[in-house]
PQR file with spaces between the fields and no chain letter, atoms N, CA, C, O and H, PARSE charges and radii, in Angstrom:
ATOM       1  N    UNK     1       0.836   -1.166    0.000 -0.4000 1.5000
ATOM       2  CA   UNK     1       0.000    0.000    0.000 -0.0000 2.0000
ATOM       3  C    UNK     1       0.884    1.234    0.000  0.5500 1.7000
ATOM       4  O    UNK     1       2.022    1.081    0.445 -0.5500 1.4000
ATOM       5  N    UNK     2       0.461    2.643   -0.511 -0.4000 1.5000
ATOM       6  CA   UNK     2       0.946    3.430   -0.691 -0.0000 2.0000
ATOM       7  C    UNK     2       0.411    4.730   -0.410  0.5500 1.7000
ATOM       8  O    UNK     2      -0.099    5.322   -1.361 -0.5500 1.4000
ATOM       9  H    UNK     2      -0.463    2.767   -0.872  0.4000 1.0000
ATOM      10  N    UNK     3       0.432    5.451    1.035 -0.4000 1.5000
ATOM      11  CA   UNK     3      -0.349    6.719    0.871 -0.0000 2.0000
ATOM      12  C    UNK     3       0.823    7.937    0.997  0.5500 1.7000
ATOM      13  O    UNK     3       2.033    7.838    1.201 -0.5500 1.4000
ATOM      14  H    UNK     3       0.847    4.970    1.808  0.4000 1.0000
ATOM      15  N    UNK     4      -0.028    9.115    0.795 -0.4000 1.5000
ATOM      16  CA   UNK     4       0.613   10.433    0.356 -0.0000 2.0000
ATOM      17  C    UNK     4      -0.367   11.088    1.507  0.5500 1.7000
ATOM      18  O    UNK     4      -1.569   10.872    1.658 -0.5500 1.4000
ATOM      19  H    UNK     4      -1.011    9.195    0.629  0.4000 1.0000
ATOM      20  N    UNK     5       0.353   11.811    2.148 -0.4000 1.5000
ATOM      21  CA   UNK     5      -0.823   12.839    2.818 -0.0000 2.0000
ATOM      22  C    UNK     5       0.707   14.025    3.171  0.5500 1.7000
ATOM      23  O    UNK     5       1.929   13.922    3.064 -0.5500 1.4000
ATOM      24  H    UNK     5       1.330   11.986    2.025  0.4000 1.0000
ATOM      25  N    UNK     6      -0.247   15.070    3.611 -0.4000 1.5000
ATOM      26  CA   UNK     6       0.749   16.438    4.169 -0.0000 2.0000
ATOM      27  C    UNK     6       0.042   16.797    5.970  0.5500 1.7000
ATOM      28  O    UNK     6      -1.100   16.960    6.401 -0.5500 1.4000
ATOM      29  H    UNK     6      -1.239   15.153    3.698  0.4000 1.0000
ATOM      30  N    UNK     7       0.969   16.796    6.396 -0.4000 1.5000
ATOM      31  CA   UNK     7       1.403   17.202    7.964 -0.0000 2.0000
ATOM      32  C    UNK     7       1.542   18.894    7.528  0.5500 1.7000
ATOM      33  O    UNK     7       1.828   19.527    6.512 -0.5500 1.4000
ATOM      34  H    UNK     7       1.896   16.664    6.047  0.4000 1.0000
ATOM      35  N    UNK     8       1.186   19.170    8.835 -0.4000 1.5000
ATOM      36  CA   UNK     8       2.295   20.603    9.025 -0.0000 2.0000
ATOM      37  C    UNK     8       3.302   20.687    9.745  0.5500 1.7000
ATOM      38  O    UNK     8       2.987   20.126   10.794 -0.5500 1.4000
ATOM      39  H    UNK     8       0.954   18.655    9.660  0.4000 1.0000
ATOM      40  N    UNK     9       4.387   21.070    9.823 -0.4000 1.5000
ATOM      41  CA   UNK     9       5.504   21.504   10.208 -0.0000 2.0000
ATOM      42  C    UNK     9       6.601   20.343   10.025  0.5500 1.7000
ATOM      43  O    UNK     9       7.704   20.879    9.913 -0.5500 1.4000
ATOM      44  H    UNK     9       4.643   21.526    8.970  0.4000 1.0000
ATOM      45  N    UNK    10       6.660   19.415    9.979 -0.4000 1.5000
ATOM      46  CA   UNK    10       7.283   18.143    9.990 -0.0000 2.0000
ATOM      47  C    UNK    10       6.636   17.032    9.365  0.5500 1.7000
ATOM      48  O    UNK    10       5.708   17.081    8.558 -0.5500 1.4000
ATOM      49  H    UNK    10       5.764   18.979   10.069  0.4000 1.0000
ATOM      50  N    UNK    11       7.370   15.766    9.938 -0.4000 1.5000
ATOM      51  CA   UNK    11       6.532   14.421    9.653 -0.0000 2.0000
ATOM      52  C    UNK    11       6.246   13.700   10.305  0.5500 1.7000
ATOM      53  O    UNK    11       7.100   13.534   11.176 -0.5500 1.4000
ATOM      54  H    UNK    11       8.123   15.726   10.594  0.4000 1.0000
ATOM      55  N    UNK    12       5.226   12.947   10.420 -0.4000 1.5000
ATOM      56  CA   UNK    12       4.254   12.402   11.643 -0.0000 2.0000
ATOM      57  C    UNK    12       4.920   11.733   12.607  0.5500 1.7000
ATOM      58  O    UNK    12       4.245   11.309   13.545 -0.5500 1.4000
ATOM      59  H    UNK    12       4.533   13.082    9.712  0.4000 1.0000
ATOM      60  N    UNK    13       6.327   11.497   12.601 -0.4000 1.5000
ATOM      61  CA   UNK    13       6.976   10.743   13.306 -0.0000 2.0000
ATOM      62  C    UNK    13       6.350    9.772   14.738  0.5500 1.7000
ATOM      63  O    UNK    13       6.443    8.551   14.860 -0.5500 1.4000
ATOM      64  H    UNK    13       6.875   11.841   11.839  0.4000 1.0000
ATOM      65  N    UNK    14       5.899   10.461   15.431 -0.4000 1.5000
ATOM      66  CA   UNK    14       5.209    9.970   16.566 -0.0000 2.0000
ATOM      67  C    UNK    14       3.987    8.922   16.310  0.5500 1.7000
ATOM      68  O    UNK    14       3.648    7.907   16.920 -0.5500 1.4000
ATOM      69  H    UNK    14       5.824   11.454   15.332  0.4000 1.0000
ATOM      70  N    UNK    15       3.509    9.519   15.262 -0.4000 1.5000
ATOM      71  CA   UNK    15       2.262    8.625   14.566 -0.0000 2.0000
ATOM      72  C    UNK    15       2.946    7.047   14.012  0.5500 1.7000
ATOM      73  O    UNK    15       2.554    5.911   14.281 -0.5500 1.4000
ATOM      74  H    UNK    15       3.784   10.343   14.767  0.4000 1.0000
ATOM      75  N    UNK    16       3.814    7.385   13.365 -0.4000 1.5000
ATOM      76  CA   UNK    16       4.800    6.091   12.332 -0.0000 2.0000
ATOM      77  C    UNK    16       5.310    5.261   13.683  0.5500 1.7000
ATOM      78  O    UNK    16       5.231    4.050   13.890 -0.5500 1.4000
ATOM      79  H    UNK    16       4.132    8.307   13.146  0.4000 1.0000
ATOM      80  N    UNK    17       5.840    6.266   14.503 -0.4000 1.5000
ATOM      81  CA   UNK    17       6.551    5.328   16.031 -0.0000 2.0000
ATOM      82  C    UNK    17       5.756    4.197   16.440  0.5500 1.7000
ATOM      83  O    UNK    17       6.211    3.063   16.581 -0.5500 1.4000
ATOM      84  H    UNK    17       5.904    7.250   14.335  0.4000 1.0000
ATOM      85  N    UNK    18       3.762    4.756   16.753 -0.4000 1.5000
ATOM      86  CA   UNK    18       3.201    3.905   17.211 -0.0000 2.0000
ATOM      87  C    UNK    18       2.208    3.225   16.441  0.5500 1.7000
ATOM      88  O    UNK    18       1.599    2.298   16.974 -0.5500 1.4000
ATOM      89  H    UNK    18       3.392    5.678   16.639  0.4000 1.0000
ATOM      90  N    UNK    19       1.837    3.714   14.689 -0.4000 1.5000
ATOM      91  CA   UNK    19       1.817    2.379   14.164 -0.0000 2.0000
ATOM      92  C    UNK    19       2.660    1.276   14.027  0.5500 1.7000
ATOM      93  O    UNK    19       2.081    0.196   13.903 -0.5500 1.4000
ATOM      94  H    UNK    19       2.331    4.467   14.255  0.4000 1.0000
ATOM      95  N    UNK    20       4.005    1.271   14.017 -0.4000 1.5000
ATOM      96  CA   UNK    20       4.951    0.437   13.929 -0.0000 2.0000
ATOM      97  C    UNK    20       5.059   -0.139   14.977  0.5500 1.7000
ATOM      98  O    UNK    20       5.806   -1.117   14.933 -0.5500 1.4000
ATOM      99  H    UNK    20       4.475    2.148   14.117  0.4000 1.0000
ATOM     100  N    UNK    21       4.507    0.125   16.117 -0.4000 1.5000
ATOM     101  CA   UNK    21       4.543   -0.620   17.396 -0.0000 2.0000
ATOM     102  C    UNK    21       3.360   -1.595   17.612  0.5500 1.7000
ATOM     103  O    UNK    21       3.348   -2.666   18.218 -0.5500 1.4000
ATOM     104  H    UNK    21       3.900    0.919   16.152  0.4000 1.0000
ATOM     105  N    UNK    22       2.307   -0.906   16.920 -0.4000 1.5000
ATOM     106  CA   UNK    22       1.258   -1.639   16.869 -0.0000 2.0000
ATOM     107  C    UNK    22       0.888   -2.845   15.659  0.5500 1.7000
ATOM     108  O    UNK    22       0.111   -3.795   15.745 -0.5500 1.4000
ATOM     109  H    UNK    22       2.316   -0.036   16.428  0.4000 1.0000
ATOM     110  N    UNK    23       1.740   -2.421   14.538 -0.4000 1.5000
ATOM     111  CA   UNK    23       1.697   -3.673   13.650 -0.0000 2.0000
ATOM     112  C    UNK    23       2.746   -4.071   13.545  0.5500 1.7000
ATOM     113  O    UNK    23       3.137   -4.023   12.378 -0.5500 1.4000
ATOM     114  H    UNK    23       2.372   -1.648   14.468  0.4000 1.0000
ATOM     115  N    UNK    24       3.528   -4.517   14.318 -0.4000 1.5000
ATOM     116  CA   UNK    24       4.812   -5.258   14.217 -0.0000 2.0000
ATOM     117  C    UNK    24       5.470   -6.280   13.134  0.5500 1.7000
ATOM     118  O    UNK    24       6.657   -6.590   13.037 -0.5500 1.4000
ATOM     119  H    UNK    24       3.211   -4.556   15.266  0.4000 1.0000
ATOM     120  N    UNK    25       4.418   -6.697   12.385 -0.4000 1.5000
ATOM     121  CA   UNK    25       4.655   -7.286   11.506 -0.0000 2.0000
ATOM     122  C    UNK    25       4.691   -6.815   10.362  0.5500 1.7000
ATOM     123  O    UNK    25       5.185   -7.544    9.501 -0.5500 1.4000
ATOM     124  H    UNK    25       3.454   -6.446   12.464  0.4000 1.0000
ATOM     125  N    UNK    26       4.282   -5.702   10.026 -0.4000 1.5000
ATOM     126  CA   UNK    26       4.584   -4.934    8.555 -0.0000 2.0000
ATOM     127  C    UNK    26       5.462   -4.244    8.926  0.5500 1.7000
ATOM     128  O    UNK    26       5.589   -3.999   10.126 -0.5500 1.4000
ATOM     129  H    UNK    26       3.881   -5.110   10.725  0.4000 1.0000
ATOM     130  N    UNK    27       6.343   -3.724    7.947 -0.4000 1.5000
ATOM     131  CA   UNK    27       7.603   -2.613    6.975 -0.0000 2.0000
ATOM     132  C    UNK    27       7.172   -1.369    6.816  0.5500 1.7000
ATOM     133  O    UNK    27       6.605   -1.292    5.726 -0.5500 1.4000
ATOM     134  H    UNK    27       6.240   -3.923    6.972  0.4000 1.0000
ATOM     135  N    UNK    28       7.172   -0.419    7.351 -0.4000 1.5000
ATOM     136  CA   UNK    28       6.489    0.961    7.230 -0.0000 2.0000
ATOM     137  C    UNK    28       7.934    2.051    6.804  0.5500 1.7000
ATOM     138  O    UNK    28       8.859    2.328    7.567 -0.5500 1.4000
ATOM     139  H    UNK    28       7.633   -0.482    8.236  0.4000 1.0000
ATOM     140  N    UNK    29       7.783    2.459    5.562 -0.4000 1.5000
ATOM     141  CA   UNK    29       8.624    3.345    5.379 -0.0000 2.0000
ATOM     142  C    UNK    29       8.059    5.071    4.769  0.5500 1.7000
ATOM     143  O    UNK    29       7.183    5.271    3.927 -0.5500 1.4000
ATOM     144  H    UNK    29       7.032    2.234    4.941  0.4000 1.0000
ATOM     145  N    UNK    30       8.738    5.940    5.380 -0.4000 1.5000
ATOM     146  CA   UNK    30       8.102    7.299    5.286 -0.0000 2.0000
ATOM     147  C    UNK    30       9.187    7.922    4.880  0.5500 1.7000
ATOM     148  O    UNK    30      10.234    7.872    5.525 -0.5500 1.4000
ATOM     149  H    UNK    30       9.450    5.777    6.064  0.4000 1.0000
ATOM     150  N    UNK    31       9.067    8.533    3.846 -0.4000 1.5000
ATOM     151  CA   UNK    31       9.637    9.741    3.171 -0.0000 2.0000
ATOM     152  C    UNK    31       9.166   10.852    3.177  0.5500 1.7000
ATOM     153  O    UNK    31       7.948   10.686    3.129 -0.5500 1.4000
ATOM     154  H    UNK    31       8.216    8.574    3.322  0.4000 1.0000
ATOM     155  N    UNK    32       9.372   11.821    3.205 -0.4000 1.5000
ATOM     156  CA   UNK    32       9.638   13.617    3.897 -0.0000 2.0000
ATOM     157  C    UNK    32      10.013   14.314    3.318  0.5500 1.7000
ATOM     158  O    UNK    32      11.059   13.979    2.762 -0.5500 1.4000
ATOM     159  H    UNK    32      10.363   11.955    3.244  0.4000 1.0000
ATOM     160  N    UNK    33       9.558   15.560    3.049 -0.4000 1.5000
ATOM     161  CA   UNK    33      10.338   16.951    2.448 -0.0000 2.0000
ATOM     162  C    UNK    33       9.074   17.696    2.792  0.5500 1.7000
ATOM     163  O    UNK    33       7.852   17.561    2.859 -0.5500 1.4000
ATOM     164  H    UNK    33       8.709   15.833    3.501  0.4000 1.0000
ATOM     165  N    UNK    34      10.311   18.785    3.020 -0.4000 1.5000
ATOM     166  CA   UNK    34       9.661   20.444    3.752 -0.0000 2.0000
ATOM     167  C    UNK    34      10.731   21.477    2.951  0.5500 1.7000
ATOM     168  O    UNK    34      11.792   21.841    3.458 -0.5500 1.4000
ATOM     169  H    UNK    34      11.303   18.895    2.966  0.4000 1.0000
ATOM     170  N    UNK    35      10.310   21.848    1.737 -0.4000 1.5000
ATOM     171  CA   UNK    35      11.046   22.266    1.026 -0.0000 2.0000
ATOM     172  C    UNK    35      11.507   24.027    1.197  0.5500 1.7000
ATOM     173  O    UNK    35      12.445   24.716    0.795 -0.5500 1.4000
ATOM     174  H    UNK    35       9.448   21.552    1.325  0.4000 1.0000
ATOM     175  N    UNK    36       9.803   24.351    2.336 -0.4000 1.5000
ATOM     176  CA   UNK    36       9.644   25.717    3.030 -0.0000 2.0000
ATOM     177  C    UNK    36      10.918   26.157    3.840  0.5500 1.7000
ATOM     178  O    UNK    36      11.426   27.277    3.776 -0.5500 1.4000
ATOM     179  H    UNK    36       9.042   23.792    2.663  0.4000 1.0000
ATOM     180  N    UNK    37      11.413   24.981    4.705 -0.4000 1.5000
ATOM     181  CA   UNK    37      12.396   24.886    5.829 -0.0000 2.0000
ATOM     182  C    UNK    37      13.509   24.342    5.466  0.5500 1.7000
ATOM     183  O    UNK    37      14.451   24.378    6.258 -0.5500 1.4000
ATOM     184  H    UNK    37      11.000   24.071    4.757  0.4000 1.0000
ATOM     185  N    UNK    38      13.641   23.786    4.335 -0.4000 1.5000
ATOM     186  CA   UNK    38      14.977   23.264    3.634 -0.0000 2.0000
ATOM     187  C    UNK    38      15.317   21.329    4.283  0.5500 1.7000
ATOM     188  O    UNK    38      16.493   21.030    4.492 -0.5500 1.4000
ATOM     189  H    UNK    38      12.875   23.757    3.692  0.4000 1.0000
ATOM     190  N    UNK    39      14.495   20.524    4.460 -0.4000 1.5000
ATOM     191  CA   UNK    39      15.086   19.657    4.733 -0.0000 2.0000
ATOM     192  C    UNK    39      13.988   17.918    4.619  0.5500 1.7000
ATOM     193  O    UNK    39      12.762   17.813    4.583 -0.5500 1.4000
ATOM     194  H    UNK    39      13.540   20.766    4.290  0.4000 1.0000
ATOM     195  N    UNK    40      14.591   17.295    4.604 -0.4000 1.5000
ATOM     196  CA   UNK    40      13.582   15.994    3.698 -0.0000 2.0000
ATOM     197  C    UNK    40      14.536   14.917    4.649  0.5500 1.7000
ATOM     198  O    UNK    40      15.657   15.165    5.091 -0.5500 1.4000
ATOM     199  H    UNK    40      15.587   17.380    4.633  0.4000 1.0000
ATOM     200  N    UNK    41      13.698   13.567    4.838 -0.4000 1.5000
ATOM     201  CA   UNK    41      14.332   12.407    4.874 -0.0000 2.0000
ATOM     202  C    UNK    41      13.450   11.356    4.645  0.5500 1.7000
ATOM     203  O    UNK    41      12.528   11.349    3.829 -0.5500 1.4000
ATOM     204  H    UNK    41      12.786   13.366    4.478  0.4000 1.0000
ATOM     205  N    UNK    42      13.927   10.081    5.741 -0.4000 1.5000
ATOM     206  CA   UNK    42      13.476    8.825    5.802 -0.0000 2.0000
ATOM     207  C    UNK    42      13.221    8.728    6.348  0.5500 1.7000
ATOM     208  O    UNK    42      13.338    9.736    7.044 -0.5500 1.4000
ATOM     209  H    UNK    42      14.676   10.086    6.403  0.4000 1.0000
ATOM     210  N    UNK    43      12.425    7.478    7.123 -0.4000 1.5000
ATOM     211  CA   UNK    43      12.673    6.585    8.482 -0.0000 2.0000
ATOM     212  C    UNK    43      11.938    5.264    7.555  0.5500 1.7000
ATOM     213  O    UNK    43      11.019    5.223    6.736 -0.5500 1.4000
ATOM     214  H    UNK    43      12.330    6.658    6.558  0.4000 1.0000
ATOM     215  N    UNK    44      12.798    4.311    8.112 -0.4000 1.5000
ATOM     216  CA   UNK    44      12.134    2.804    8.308 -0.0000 2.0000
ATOM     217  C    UNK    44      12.272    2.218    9.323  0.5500 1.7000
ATOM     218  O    UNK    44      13.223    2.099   10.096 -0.5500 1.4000
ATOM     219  H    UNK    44      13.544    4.344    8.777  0.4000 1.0000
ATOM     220  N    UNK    45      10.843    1.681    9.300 -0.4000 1.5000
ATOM     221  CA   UNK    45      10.326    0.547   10.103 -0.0000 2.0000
ATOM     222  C    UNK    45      10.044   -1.021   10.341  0.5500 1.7000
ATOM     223  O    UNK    45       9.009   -1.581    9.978 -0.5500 1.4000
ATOM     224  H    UNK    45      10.070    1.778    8.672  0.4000 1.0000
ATOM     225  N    UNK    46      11.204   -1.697   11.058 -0.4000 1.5000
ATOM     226  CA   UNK    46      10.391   -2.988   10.870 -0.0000 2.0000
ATOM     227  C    UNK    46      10.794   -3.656   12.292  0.5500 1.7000
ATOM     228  O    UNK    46      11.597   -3.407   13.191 -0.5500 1.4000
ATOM     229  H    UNK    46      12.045   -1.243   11.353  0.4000 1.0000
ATOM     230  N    UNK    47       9.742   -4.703   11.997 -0.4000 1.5000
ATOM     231  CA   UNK    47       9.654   -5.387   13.709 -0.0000 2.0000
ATOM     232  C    UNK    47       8.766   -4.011   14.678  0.5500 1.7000
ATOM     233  O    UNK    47       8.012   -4.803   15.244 -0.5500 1.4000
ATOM     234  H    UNK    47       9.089   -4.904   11.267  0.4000 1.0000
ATOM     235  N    UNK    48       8.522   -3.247   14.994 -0.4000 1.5000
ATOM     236  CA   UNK    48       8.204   -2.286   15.949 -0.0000 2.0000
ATOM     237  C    UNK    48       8.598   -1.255   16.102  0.5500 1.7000
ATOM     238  O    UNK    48       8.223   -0.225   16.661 -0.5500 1.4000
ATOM     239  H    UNK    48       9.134   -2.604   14.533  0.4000 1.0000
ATOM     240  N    UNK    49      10.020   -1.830   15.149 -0.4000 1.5000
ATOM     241  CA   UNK    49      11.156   -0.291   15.647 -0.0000 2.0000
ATOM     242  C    UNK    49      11.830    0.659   14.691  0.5500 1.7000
ATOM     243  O    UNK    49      12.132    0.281   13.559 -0.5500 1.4000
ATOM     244  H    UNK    49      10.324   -2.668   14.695  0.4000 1.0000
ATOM     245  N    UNK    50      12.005    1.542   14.998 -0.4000 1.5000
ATOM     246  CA   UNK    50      12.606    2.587   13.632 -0.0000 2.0000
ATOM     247  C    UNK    50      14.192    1.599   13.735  0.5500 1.7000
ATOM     248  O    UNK    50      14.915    1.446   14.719 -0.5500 1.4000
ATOM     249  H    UNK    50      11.760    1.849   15.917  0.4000 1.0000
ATOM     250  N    UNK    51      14.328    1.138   12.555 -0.4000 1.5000
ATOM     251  CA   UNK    51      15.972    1.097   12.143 -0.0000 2.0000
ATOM     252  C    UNK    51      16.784    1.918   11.158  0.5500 1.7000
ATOM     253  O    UNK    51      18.009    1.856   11.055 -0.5500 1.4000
ATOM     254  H    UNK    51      13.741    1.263   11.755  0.4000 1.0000
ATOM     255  N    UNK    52      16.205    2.475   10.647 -0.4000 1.5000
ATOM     256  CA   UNK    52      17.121    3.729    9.323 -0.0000 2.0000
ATOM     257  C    UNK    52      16.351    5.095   10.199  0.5500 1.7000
ATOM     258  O    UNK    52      15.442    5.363   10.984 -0.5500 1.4000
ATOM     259  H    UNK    52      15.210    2.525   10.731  0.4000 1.0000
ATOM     260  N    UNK    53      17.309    5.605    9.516 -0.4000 1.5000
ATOM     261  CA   UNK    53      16.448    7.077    9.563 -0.0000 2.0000
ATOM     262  C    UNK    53      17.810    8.329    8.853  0.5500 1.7000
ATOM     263  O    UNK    53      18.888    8.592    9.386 -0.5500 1.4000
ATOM     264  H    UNK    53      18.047    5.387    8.878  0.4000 1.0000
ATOM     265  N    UNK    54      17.272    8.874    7.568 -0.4000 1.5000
ATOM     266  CA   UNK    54      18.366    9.627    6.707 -0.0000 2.0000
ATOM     267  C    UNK    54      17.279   11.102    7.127  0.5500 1.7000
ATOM     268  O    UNK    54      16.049   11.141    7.170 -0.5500 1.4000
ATOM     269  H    UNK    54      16.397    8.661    7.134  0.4000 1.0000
ATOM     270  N    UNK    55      18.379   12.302    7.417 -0.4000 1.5000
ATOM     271  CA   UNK    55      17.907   13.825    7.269 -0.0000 2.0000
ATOM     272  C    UNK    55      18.728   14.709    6.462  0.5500 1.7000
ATOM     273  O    UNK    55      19.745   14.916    7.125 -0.5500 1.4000
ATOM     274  H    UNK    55      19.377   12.270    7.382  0.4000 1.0000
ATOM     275  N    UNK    56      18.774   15.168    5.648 -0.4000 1.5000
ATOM     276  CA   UNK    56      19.149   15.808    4.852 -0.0000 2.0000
ATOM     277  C    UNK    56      18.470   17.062    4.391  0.5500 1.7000
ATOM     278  O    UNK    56      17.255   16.988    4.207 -0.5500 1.4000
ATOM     279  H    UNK    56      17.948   14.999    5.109  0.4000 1.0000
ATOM     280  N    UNK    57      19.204   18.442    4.132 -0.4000 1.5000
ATOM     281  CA   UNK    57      18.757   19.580    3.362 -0.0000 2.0000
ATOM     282  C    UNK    57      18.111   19.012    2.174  0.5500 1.7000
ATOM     283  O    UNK    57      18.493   18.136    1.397 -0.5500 1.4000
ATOM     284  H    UNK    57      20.191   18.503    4.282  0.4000 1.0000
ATOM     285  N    UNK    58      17.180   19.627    2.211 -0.4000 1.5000
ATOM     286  CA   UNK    58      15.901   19.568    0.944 -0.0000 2.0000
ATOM     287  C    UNK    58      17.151   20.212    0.085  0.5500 1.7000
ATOM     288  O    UNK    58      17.945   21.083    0.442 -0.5500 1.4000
ATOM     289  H    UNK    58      16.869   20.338    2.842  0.4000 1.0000
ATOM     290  N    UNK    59      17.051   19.364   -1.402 -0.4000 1.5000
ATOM     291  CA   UNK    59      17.380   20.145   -2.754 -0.0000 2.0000
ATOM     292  C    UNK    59      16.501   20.470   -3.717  0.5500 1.7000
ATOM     293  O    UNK    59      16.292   19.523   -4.476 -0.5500 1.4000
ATOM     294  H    UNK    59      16.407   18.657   -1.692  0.4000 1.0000
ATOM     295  N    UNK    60      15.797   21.636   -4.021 -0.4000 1.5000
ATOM     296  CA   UNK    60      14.788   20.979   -4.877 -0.0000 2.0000
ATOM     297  C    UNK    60      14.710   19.840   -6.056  0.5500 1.7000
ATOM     298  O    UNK    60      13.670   19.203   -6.226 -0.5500 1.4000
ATOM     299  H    UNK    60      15.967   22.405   -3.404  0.4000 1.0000
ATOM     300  N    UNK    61      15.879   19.628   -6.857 -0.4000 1.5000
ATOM     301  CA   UNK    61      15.795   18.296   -7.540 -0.0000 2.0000
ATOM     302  C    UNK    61      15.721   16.915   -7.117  0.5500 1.7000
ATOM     303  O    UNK    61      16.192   15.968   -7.748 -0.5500 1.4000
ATOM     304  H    UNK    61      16.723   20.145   -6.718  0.4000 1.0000
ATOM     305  N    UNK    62      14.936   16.833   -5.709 -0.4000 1.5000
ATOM     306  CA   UNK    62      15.206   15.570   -4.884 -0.0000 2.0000
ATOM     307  C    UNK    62      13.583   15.663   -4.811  0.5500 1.7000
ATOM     308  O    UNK    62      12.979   14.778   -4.204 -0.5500 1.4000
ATOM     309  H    UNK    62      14.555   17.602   -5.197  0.4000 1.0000
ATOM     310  N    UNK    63      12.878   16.731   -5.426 -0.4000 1.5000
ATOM     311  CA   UNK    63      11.558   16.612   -5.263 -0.0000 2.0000
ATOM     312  C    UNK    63      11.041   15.781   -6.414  0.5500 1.7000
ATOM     313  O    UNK    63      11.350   16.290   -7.491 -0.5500 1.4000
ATOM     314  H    UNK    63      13.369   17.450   -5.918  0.4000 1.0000
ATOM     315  N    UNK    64      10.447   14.817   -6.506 -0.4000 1.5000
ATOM     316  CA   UNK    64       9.811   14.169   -7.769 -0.0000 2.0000
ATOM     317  C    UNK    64       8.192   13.689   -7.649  0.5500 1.7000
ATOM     318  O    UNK    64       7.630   13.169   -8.613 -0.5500 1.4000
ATOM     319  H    UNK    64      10.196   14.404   -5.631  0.4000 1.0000
């Protein structure tokens, strides 16, 4: 499955923390950009727990 939605100020992080806690058995990965504030990343999820997580300055050619 694949959704798109917009937050304000950031990314739902707290939300992703405790679906991933709650479905332990799916892969939840979230990608990010705030192109207002200059900065975009990752996080993945599996088992419960965040294991990646990339932050980086937004470029705009990283927008697609």
């Amino acid at each position: 499955m694949h959704y798109e939605f917009n937050t304000p100020w950031g990314p739902p992080e707290i939300f992703m923390e405790k679906i991933a806690e709650d479905c332990p058995n799916l892969h939840f990965e979230l990608g990010y950009s705030e192109p207002g504030m200059g900065f975009c990343g990752q996080m993945i999820f599996e088992e419960g727990s965040l294991v990646h997580e990339d932050y980086n300055e937004y470029h705009e050619e990283e927008e697609e």
